[in-house]
TIRO-2110 file (N, C-alpha, C; in Angstrom, 1 decimal):
// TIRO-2110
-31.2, 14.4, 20.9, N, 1, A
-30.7, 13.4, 20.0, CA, 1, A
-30.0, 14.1, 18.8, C, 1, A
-28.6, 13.8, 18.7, N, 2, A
-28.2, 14.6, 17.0, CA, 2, A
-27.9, 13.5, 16.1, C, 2, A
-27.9, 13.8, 15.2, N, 3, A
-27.7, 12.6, 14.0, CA, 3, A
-26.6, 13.0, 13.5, C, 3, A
-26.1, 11.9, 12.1, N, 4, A
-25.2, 11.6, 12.0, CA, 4, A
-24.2, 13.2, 11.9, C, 4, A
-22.8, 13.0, 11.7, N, 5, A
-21.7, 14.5, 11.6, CA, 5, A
-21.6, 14.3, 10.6, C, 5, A
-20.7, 14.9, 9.7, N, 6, A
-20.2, 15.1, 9.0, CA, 6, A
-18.7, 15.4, 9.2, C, 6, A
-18.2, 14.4, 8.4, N, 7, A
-16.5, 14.7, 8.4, CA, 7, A
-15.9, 16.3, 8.3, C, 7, A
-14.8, 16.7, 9.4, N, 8, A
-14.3, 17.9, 8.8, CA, 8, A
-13.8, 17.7, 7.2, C, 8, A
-12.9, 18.7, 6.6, N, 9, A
-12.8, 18.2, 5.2, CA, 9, A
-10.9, 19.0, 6.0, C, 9, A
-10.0, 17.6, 5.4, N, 10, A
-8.5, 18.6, 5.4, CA, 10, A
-8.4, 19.0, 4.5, C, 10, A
-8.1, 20.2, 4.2, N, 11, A
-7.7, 21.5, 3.3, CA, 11, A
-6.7, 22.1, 3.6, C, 11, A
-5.8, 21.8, 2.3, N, 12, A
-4.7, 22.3, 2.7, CA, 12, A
-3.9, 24.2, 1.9, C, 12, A
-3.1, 24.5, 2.3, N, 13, A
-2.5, 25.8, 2.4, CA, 13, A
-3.0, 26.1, 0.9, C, 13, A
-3.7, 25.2, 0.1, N, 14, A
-3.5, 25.6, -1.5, CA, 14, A
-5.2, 25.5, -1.8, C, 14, A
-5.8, 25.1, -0.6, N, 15, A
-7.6, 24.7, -0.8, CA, 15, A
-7.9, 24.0, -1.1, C, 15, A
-7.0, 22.4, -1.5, N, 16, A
-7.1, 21.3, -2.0, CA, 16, A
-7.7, 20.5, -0.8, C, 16, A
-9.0, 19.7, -1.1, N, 17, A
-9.6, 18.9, 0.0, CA, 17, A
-8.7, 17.4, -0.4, C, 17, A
-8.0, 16.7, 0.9, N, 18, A
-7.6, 15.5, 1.3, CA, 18, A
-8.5, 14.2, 1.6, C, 18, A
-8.6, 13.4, 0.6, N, 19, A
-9.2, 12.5, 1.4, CA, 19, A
-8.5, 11.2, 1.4, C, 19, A
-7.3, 11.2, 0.8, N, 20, A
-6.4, 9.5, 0.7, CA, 20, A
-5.3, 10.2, 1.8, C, 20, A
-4.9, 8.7, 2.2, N, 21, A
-3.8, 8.7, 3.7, CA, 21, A
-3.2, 8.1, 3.1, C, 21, A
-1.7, 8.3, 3.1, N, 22, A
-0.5, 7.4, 2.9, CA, 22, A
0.1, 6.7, 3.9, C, 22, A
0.1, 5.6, 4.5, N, 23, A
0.9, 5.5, 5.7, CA, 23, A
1.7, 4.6, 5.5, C, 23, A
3.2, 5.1, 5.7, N, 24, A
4.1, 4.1, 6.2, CA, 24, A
4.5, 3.0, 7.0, C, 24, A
4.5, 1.9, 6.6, N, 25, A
4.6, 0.8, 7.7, CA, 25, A
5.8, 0.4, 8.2, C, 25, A
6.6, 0.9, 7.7, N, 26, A
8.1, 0.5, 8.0, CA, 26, A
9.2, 1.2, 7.1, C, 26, A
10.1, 1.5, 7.6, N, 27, A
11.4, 2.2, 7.2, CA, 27, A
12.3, 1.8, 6.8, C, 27, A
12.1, 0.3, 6.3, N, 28, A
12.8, -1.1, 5.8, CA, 28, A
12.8, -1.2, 4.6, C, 28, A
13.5, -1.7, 3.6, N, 29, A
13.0, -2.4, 2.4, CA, 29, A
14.4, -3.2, 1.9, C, 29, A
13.9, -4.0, 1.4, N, 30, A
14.4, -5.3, 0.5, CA, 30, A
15.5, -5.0, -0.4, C, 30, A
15.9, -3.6, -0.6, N, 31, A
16.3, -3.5, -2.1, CA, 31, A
17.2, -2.0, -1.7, C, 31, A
17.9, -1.9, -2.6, N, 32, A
19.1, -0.4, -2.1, CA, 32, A
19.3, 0.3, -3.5, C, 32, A
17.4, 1.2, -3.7, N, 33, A
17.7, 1.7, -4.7, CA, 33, A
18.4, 3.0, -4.3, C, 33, A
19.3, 4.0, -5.0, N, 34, A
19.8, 4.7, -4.5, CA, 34, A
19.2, 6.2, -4.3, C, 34, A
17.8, 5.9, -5.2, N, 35, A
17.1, 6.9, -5.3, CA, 35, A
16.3, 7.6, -3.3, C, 35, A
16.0, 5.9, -2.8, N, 36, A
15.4, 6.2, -1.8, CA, 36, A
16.2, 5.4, -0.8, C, 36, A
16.8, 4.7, -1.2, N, 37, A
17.6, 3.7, -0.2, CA, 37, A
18.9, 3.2, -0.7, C, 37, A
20.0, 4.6, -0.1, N, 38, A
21.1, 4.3, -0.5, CA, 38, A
21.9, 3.3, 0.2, C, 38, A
22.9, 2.7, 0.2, N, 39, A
24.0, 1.7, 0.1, CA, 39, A
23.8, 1.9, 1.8, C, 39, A
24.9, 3.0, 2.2, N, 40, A
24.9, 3.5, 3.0, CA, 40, A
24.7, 4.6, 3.9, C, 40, A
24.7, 5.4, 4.9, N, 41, A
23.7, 6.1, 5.8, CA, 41, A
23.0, 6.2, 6.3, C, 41, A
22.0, 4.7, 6.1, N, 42, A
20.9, 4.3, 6.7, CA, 42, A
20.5, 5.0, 8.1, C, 42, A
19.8, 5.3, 8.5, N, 43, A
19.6, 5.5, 10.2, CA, 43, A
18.3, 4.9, 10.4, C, 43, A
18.1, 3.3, 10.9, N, 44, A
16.7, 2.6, 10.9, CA, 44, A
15.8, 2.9, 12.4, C, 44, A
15.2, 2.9, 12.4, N, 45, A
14.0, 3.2, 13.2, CA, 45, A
14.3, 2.3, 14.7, C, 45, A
13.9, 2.6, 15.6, N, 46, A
13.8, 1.2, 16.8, CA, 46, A
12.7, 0.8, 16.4, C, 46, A
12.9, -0.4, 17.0, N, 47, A
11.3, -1.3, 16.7, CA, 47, A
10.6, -0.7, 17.9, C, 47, A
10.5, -0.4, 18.9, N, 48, A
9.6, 0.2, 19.9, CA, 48, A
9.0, 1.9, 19.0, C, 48, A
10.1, 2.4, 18.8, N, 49, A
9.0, 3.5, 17.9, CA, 49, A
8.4, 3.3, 16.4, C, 49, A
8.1, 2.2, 15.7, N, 50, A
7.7, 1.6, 14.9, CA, 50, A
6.0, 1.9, 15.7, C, 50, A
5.1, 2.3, 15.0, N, 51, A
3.6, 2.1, 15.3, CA, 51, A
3.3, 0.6, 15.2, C, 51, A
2.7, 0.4, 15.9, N, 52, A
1.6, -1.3, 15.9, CA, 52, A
0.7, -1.6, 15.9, C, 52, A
0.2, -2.2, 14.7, N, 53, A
-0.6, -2.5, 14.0, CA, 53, A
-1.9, -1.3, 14.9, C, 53, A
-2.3, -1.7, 15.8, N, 54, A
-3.5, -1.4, 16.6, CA, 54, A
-3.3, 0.4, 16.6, C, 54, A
-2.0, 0.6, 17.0, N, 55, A
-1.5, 2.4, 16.7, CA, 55, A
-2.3, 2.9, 15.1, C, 55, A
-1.4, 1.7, 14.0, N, 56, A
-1.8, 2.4, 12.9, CA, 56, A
-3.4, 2.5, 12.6, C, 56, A
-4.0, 1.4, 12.8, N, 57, A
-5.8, 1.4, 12.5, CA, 57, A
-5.9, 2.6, 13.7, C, 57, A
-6.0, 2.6, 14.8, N, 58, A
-6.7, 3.5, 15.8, CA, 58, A
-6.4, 5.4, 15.0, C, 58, A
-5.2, 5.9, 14.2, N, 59, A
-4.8, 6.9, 13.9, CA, 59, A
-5.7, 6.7, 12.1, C, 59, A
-6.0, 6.0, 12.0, N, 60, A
-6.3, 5.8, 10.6, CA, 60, A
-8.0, 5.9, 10.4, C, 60, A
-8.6, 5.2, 11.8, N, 61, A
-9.7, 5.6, 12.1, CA, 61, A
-10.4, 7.0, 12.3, C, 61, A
-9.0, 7.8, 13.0, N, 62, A
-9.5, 8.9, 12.9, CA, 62, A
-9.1, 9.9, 12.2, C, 62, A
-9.1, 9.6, 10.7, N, 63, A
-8.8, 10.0, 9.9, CA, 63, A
-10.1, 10.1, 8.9, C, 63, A
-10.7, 8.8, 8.8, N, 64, A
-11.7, 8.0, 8.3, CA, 64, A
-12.8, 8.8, 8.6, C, 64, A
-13.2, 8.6, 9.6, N, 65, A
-14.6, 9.7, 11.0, CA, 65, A
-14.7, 10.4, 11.2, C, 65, A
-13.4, 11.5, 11.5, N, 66, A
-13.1, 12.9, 11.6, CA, 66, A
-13.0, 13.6, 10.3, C, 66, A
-12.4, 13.3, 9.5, N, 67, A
-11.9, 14.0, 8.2, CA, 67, A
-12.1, 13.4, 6.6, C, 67, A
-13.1, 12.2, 7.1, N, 68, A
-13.3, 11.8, 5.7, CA, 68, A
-13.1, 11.3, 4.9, C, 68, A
-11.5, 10.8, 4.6, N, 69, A
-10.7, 9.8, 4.3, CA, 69, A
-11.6, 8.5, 3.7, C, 69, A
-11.3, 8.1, 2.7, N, 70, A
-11.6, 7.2, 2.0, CA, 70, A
-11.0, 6.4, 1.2, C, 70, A
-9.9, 6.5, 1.3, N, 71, A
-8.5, 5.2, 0.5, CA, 71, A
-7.5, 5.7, 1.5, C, 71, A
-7.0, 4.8, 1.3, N, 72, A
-5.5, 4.4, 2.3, CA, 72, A
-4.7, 3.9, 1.1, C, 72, A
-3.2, 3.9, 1.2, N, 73, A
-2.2, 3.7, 0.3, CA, 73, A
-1.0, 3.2, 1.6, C, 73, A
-0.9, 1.5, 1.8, N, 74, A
0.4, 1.7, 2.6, CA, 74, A
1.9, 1.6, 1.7, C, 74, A
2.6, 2.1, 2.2, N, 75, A
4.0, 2.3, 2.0, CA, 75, A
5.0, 2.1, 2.3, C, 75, A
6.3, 2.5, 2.1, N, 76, A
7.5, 2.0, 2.9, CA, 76, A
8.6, 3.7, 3.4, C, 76, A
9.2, 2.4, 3.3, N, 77, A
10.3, 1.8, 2.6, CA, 77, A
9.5, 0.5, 2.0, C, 77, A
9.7, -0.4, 2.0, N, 78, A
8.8, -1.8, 1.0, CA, 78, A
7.8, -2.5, 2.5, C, 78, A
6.6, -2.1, 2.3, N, 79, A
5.4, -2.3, 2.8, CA, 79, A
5.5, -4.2, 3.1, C, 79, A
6.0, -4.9, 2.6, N, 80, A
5.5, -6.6, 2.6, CA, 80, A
6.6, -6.7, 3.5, C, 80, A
7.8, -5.9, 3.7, N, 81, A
8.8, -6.5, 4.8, CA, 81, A
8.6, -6.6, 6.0, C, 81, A
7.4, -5.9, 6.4, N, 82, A
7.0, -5.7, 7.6, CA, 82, A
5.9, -6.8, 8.0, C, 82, A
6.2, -7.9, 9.1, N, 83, A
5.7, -9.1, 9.3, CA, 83, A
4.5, -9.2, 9.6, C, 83, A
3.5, -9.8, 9.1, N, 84, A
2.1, -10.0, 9.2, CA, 84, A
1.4, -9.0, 8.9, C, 84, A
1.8, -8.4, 7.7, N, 85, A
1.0, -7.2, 6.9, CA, 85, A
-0.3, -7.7, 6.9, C, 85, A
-0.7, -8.6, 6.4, N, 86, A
-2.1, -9.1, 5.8, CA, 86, A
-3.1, -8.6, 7.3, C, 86, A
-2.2, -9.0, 8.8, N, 87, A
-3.2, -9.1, 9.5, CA, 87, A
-3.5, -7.2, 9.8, C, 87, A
-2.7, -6.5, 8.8, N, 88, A
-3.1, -5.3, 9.4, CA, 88, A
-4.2, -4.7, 8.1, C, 88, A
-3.8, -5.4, 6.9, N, 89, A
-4.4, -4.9, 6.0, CA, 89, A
-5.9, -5.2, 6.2, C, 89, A
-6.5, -6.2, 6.4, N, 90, A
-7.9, -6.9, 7.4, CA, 90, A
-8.5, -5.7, 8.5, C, 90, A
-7.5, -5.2, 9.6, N, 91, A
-7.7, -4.4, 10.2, CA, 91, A
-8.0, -3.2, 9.7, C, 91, A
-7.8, -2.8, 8.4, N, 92, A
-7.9, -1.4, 7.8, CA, 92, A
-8.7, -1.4, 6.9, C, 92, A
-9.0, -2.7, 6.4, N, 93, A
-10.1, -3.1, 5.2, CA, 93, A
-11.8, -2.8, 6.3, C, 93, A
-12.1, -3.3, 7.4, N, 94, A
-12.9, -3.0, 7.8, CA, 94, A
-13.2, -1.8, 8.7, C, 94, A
-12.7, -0.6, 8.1, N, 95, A
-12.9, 0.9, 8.1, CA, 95, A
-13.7, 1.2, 7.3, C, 95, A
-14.0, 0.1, 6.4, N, 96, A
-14.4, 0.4, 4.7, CA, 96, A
-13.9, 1.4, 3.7, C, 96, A
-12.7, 1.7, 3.5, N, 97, A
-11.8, 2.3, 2.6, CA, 97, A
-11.4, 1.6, 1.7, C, 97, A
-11.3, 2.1, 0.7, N, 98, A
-10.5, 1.6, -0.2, CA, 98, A
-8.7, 1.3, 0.3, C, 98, A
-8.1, 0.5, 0.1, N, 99, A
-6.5, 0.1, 0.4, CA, 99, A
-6.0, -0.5, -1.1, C, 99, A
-4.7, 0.2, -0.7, N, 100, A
-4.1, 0.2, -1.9, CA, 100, A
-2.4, 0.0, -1.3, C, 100, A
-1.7, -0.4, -2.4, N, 101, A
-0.4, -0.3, -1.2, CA, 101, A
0.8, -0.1, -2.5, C, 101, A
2.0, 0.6, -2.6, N, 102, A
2.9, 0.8, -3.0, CA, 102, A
4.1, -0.4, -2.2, C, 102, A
4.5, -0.8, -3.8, N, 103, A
5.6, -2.0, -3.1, CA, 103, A
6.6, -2.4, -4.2, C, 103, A
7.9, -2.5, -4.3, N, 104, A
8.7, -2.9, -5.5, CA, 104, A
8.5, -4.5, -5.8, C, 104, A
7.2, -4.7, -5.3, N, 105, A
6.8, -6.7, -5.8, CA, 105, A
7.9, -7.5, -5.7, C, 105, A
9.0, -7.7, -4.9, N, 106, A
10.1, -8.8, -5.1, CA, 106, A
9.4, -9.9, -4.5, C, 106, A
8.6, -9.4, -3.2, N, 107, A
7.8, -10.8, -2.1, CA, 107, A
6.7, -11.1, -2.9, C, 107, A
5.7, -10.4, -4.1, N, 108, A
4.4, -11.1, -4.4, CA, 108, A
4.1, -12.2, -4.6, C, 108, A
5.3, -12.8, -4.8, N, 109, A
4.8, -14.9, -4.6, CA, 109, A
4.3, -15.4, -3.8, C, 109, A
4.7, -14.9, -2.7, N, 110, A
4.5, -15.3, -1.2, CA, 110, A
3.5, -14.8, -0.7, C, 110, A
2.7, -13.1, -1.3, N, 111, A
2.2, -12.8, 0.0, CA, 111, A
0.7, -11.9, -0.9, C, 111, A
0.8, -11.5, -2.4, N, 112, A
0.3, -11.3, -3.4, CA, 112, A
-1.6, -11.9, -2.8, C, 112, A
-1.6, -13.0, -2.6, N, 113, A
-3.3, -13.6, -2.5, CA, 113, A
-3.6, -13.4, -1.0, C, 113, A
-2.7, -13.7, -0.2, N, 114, A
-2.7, -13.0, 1.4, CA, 114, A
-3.4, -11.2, 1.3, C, 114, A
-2.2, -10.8, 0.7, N, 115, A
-3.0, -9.4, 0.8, CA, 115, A
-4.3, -9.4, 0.1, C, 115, A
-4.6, -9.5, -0.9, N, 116, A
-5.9, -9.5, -1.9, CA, 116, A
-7.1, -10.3, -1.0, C, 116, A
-6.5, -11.3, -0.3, N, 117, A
-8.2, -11.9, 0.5, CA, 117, A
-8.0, -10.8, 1.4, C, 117, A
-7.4, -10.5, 2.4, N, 118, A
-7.2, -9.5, 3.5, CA, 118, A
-7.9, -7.5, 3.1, C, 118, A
-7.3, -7.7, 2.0, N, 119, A
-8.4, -6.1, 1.5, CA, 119, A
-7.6, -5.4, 0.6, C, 119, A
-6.6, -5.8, 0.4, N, 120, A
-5.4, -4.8, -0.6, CA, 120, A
-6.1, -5.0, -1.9, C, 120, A
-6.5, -3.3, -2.2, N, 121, A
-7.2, -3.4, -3.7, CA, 121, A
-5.8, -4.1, -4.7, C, 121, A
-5.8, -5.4, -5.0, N, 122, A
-4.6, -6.0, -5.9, CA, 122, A
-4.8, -5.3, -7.4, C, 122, A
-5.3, -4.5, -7.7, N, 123, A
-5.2, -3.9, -9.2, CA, 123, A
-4.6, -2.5, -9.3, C, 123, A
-4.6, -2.2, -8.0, N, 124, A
-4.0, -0.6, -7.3, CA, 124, A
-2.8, -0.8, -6.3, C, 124, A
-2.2, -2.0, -6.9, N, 125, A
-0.3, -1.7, -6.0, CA, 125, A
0.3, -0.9, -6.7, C, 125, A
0.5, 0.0, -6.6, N, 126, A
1.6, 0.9, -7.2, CA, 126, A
2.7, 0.0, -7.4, C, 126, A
2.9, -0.3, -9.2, N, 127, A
4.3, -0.9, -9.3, CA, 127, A
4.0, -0.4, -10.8, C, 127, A
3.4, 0.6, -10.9, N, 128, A
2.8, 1.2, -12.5, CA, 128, A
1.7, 0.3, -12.7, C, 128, A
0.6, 1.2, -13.0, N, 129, A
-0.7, 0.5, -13.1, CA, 129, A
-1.4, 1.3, -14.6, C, 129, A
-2.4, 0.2, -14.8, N, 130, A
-3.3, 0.2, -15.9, CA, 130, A
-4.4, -0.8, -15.6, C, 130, A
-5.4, 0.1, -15.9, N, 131, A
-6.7, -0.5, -16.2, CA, 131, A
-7.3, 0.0, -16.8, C, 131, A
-7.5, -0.6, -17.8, N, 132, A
-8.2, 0.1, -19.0, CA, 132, A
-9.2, -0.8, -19.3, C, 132, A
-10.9, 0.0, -19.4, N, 133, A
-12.0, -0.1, -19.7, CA, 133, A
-12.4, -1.4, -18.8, C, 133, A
-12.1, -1.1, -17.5, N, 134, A
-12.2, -1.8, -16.5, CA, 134, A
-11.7, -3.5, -16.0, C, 134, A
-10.8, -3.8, -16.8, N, 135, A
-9.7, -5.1, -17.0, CA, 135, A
-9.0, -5.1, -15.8, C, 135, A
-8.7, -6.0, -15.0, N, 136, A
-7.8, -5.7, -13.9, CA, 136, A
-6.8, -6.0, -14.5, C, 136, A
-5.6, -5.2, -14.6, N, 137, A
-4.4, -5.0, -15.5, CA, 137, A
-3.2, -4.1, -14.9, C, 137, A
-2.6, -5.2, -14.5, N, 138, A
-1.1, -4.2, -13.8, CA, 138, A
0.4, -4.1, -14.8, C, 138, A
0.7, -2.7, -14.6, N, 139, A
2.0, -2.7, -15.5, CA, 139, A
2.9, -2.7, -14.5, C, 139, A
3.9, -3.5, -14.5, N, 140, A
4.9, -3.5, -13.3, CA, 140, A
6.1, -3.2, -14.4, C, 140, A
6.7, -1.9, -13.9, N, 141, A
8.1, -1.6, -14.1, CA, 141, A
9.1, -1.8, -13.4, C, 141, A
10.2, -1.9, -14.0, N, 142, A
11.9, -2.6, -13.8, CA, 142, A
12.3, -2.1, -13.2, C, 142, A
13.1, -2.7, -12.2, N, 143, A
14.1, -1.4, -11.4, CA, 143, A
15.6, -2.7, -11.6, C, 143, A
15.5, -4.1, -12.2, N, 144, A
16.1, -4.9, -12.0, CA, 144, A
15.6, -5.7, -13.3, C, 144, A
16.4, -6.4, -13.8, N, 145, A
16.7, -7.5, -14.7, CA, 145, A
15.5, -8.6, -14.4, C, 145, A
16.1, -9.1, -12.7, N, 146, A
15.3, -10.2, -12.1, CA, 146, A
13.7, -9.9, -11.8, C, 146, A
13.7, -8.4, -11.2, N, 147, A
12.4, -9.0, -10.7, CA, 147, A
11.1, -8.5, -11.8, C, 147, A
11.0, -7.7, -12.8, N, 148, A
9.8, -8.1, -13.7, CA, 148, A
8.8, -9.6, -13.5, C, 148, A
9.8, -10.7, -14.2, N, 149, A
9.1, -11.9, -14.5, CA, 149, A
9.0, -12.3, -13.2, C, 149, A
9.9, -12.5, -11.8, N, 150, A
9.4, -13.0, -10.7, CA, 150, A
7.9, -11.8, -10.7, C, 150, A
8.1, -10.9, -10.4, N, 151, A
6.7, -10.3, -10.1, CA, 151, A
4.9, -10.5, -10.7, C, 151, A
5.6, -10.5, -12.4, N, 152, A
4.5, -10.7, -13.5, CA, 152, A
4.2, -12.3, -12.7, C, 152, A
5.0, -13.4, -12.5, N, 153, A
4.6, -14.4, -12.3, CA, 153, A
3.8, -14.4, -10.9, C, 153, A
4.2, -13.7, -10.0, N, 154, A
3.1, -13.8, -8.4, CA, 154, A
2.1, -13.1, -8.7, C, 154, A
1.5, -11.8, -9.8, N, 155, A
0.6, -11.6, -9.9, CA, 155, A
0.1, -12.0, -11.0, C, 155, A
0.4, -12.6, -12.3, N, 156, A
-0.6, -14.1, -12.5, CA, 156, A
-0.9, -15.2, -12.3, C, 156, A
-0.6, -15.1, -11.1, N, 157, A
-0.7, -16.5, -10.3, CA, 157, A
-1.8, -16.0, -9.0, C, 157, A
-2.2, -14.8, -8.5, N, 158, A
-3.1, -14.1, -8.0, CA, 158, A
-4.6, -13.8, -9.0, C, 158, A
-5.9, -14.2, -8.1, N, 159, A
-7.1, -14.5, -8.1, CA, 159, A
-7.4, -13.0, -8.2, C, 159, A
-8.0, -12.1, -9.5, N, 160, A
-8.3, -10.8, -9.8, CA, 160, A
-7.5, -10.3, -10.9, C, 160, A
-6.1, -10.8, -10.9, N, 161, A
-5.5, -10.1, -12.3, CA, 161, A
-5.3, -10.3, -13.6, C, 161, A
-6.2, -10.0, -14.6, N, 162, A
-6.1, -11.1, -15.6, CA, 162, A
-5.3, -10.3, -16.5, C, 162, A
-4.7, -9.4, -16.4, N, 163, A
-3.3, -9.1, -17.7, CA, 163, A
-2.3, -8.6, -16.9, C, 163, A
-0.7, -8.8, -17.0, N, 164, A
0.6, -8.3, -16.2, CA, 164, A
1.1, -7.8, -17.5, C, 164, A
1.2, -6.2, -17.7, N, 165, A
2.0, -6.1, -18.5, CA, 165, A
3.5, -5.5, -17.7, C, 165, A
4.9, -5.8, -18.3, N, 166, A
6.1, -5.7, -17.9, CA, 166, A
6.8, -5.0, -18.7, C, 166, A
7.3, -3.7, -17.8, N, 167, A
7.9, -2.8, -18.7, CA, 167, A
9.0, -2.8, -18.6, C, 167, A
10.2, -2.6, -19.0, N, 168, A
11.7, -2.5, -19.1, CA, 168, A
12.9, -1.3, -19.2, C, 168, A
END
C-alpha cells in the first residue's frame, strides 16, 4: 500500500519553484489595443485547434497533482469572449485552486456574478488590484474613456466587492 505523493515541484532554469498556471482561453478579444492586439495582422486560431473546455481542466489537472499548482489565472486575448466561460471556470474551481482571471472588464455587466458564483476569485481579476487590510477592493485602470464607469458599475453591482476604485 503507498500513501499519499507528493507533487514534483517545476523549477525553473533560475531555481524558481512554479506553482500558478496561466492559461489562455482564447486568442480573441473585444478591443484592438495596439499593445497586444493590433488593428491589423491578426492570424486567429481555428476553432478546432482551440482546447475544450474538458482539454483545458484535464491539462490543468495535471498540473494541480503532478506539480503542485495551486492558482490558476485565465487569460486571453479577453478571457469573457470565449462562450460559456462560467461553465469552465466551475470545472476548474473544483480542482480546488485558487482562479483568478485577467480581463479588460468591457463584458462585467453581463457575466461579473456568473463568474464569481462559478469560482473566479472576483477580488483578483487583473484590471489593477487593491486590497488593502483585507477589503475586497478593485482598482480598474483606463485603457478608454468609456469603459472605467461601465466596469466600476458591473463590479459594484457584483456580490463581494465593496470598493471600485477607477484610475485614469
Amino acid at each position: 500500500m503507498t500513501g499519499p505523493t507528493t507533487p514534483e515541484q517545476l523549477v525553473d532554469g533560475f531555481g524558481r519553484v512554479h506553482r500558478d498556471l496561466r492559461i489562455s482561453v482564447t486568442d480573441r478579444c473585444n478591443f484592438r489595443c495596439t499593445y497586444c492586439m493590433p488593428e491589423e495582422g491578426m492570424q486567429w486560431m481555428a476553432r478546432e485547434e482551440i482546447l475544450t473546455f474538458e482539454e483545458i481542466t484535464r491539462i490543468a489537472r495535471v498540473f494541480v497533482e503532478r506539480y503542485g499548482v495551486d492558482s490558476i489565472r485565465l487569460t486571453g486575448g479577453e478571457p469573457t469572449v470565449r462562450a460559456h466561460l462560467p461553465v469552465l471556470v466551475a470545472k476548474l474551481a473544483a480542482l480546488g485552486v485558487e482562479l483568478a482571471m485577467t480581463t479588460n472588464g468591457s463584458t462585467l455587466r453581463s457575466q461579473a456574478q456568473a463568474l464569481a458564483d462559478a469560482g473566479v476569485n472576483i477580488d483578483d481579476m487583473h484590471l489593477g488590484r487593491s486590497t488593502q487590510s483585507g477589503d475586497a477592493s478593485l482598482m480598474v485602470l483606463a485603457t478608454s474613456p468609456a469603459v472605467p464607469r461601465e466596469v466600476a458599475d458591473a463590479l459594484r453591482s457584483t456580490d463581494g466587492i465593496e470598493t471600485v476604485h477607477v484610475l485614469s
